[in-house]
MIDOGU-101255 format. One line per field, with one value per residue (C-alpha): residue number from 1; residue in three letters; z, x, y. Coordinates in steps of 0.02 Angstrom, whole numbers. Layout:
# residues N
nr	[NUM;...]
rest	[Ala;...]
Z	[Z;...]
X	[X;...]
Y	[Y;...]
END
This chain:
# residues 188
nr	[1;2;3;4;5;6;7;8;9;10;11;12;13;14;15;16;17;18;19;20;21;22;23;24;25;26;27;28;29;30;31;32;33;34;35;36;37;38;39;40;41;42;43;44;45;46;47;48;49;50;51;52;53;54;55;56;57;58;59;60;61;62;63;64;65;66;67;68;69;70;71;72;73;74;75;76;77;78;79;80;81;82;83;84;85;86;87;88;89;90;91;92;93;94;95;96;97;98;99;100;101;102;103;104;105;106;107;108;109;110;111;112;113;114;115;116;117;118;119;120;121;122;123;124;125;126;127;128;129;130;131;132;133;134;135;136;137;138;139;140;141;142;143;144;145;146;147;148;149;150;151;152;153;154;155;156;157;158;159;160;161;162;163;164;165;166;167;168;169;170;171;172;173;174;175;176;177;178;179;180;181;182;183;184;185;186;187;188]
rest	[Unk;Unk;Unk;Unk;Unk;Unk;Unk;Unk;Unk;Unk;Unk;Unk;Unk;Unk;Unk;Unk;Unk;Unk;Unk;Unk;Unk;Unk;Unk;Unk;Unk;Unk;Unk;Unk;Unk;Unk;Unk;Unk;Unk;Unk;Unk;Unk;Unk;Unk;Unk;Unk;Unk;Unk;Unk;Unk;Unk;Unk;Unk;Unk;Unk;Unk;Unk;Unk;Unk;Unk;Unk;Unk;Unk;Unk;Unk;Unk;Unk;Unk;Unk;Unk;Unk;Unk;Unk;Unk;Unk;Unk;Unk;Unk;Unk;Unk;Unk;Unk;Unk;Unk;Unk;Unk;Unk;Unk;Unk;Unk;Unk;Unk;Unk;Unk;Unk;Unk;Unk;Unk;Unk;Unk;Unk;Unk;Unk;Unk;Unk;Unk;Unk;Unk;Unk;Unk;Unk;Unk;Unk;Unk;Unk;Unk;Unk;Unk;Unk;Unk;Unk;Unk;Unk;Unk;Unk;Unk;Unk;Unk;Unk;Unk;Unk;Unk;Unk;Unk;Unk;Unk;Unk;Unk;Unk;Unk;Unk;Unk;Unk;Unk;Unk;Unk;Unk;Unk;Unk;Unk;Unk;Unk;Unk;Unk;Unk;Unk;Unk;Unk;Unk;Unk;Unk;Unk;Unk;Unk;Unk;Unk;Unk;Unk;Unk;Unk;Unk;Unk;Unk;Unk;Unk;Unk;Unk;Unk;Unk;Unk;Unk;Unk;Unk;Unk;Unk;Unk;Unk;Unk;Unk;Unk;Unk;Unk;Unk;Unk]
Z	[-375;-428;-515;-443;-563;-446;-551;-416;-421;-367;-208;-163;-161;-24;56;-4;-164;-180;-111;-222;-379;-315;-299;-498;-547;-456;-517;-714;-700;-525;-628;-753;-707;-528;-388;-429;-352;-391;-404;-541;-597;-694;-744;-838;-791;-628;-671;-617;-617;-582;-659;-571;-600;-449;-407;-196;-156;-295;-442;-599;-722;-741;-840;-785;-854;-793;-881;-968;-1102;-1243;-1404;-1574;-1731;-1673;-1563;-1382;-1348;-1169;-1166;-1044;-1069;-1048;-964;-850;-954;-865;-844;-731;-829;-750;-820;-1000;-1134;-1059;-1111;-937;-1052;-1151;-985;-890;-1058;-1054;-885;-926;-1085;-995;-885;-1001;-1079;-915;-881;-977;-928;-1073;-1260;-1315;-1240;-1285;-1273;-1351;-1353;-1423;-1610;-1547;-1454;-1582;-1633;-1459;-1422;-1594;-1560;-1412;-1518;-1498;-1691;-1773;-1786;-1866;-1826;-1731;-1540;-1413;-1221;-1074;-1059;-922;-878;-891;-832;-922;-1095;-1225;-1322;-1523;-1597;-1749;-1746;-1580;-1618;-1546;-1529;-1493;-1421;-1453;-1271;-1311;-1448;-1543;-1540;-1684;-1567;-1698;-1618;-1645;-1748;-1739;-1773;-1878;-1827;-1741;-1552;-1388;-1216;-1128;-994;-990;-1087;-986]
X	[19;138;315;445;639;781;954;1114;1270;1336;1426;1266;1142;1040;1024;832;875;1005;881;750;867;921;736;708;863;831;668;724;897;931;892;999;1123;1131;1129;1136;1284;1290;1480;1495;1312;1332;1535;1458;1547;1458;1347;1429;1238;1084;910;791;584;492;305;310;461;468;593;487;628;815;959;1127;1293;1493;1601;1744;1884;1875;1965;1880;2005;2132;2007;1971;1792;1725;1566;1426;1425;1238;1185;1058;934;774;581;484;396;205;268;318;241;159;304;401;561;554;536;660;787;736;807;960;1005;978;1067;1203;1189;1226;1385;1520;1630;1517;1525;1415;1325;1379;1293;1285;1116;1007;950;781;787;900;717;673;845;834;667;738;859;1031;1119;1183;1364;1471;1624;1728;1729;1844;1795;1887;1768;1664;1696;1886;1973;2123;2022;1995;1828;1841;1654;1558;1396;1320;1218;1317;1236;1275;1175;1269;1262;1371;1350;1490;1575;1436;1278;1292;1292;1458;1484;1555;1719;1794;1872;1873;1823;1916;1811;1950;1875;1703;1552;1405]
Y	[291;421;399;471;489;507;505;460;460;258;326;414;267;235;64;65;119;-29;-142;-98;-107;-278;-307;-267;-351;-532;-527;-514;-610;-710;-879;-867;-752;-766;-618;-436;-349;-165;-148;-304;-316;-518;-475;-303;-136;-47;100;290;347;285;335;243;263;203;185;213;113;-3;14;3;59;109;144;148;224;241;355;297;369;231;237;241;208;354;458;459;465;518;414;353;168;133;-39;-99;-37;-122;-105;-226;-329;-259;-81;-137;-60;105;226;203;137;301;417;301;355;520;556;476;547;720;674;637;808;881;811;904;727;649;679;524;373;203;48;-130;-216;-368;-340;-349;-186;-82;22;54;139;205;279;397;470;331;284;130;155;-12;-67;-181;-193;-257;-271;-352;-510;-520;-690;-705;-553;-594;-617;-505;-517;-439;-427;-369;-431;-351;-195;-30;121;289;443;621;699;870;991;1069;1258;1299;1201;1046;860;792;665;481;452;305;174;15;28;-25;2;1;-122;-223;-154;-108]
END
């Protein structure tokens, strides 16, 4: 059976294409983390764009982002915070991660709204991210929690990566700027 990529904006999915995320989601993180919703996926902030892989009309893989201002030591950053990075577990390890991230980060590039993607993951899947082209940037990060509203969370042990998604006036990928890091609302 054939993959198919379709990258959508949130306000443009389909009820299938809900249904078939919910699908992928459940079937990963219902037990532990209860029911997906799309608009406050487990307390994380709610993807802008969708880049969903599916075989017929099953979601195999996707990778979600929301674009957000966030501040980085004295620098606003326009990033894509990247979450919802998922790959049913029958379509692990055959490369569908890689093409799923692919069509995101060109996606990314497209949209003049985004300088770099952002994302914080487990230390177990920093070399996959870095192997499609995202950095290791350190520093300290504070996040609305996404338990308690009302609570902000300060961290420094959580990789953070970064993918540059504009070039410069001279065609050169930006870089990073210093600084401690405030996302402005949930992470992703």
């Amino acid at each position: 059976m054939s993959e198919r990529v379709a990258v959508v904006e949130h306000s443009a999915l389909s009820e299938s294409h809900v249904a078939a995320l919910r699908e992928l989601f459940d079937s990963e993180y219902r037990a532990t983390h209860g029911e997906w919703n799309p608009d406050r996926p487990y307390g994380y902030s709610p993807a802008d764009v969708h880049t969903t892989i599916f075989c017929g009309s099953i979601a195999v893989a996707h990778v979600g982002f929301q674009r957000r201002v966030i501040r980085v030591g004295r620098a606003e950053v326009r990033v894509a915070g990247t979450g919802g990075v998922l790959v049913h577990p029958d379509w692990r390890s055959g490369g569908v991660g890689r093409r799923v991230m692919s069509h995101a980060q060109q996606a990314m590039r497209g949209d003049e709204r985004v300088e770099f993607g952002y994302l914080g993951c487990r230390d177990e899947v920093v070399a996959f991210y870095e192997r499609t082209g995202w950095s290791r940037v350190n520093a300290v990060e504070r996040h609305v929690s996404t338990v308690d509203a009302t609570e902000i969370v300060t961290s420094s042990g959580g990789p953070i990566l970064v993918f540059a998604a504009m070039a410069d006036p001279r065609g050169e990928a930006p870089r990073w700027p210093l600084g401690d890091i405030d996302l402005n609302g949930t992470p992703w």
